[in-house]
N, C-alpha and C positions, 0 to 999 in steps of 0.2 A: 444793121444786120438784115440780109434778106431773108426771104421767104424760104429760097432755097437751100440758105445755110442756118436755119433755124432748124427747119425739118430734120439736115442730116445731122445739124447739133443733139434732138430728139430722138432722131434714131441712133445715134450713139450711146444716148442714156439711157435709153430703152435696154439695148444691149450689155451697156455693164453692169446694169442692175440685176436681168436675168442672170446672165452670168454665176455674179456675186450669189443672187438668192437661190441659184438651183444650187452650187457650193455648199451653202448653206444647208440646204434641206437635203442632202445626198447625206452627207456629215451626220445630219441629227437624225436620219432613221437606223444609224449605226450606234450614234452614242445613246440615244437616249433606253430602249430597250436592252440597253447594257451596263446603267447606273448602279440599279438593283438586280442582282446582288453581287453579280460579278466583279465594281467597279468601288464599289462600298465594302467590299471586302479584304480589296488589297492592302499591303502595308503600305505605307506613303511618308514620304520624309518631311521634318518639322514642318519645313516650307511652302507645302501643299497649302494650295490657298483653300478658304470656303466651296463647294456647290456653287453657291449664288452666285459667283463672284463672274467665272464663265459667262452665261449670258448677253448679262450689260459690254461685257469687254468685247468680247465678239461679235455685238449687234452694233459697237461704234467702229470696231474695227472691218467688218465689212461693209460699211458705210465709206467709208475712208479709201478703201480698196476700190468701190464702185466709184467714189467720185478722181480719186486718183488715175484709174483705168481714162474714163470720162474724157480726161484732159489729154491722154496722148492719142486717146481715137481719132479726135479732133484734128490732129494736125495733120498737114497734109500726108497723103499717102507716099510722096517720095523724100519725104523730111528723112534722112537719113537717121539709121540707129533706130526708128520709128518699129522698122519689124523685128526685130530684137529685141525692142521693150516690152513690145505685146506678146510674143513670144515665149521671155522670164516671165509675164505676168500670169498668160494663161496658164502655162506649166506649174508655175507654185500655186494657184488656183485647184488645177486640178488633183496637182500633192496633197490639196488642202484636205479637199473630200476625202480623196484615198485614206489618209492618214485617219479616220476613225473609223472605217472599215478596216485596219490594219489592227489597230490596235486594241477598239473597243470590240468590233463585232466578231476579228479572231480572237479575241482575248489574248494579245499575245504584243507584250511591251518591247520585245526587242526587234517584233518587225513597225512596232512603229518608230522605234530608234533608226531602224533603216530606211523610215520615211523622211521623219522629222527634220534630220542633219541636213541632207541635200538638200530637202525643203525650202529651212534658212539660209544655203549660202543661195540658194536664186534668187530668192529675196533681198537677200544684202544685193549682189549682184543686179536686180531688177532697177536697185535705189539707184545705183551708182551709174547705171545707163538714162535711167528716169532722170537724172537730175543735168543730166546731158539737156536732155528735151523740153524740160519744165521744172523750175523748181519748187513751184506748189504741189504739182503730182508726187516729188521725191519725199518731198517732208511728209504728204498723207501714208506714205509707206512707212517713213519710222516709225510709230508705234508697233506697228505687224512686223519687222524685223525684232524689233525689242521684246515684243510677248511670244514671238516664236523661238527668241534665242533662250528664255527665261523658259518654254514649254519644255523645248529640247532637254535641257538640263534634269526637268522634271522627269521627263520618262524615261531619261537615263537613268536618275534615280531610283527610279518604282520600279523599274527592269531590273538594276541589282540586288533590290530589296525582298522581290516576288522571283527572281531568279531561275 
């Protein structure tokens, strides 16, 4: 590896990490001054997993996302389907944030159904392009299609339950 393909290697991981971690932090200035009491008050179906449980899943899941992004940045810029992955990615990326400002900071379940839905098919959609390009990058997407499709359900739930 050279010199020159180390750097842009670093600066590619430099970039999905940002990415991934302003996601991150855009999200949790929405949910977090939204738990109490807003968020603790609603009805929620058996299935609602713990509080705690959040965190750790979404701290390996955008890890997963950042190193999966990581691997198509890398390839060449004329690898075809290349701007189309990045493209699903950053879109469901930026769904991502939006989606707890939708739902957490408007208090409001069914606009985040209307995030959520189209959220997970880019994501499925993102796999099925990803795994065109790389198929280490497409497997670091299965978990985040699988907890987004098991999330989706949820605030479908909680939307007809707080109705």
């Amino acid at each position: 590896m050279t010199n020159k393909t180390w750097g842009r290697d670093l600066g590619f991981g430099v970039l999905a990490i940002g990415v991934v971690v302003a996601a991150s932090v855009i999200g949790q200035l929405a949910t977090f001054p939204n738990l109490v009491p807003w968020y603790a008050g609603l009805a929620k179906p058996s299935f609602n997993p713990p509080n705690w449980i959040f965190g750790p899943v979404w701290t390996a899941l955008y890890a997963l996302m950042a190193f999966s992004v990581w691997r198509i940045l890398r390839l060449p810029v004329a690898t075809p389907a290349r701007p189309l992955a990045l493209s699903l990615f950053f879109l469901q990326i930026a769904l991502n944030a939006a989606w707890s400002w939708m739902f957490f900071a408007a208090h409001n379940p069914l606009l985040g159904v209307s995030n959520i839905v189209p959220q997970f098919l880019i994501i499925v959609a993102a796999v099925f392009v990803f795994s065109r390009l790389d198929r280490i990058a497409a497997w670091c997407l299965i978990p985040l299609a699988a907890w987004v499709g098991f999330a989706s359900v949820l605030n479908v739930a909680i939307w007809r339950l707080n109705g």
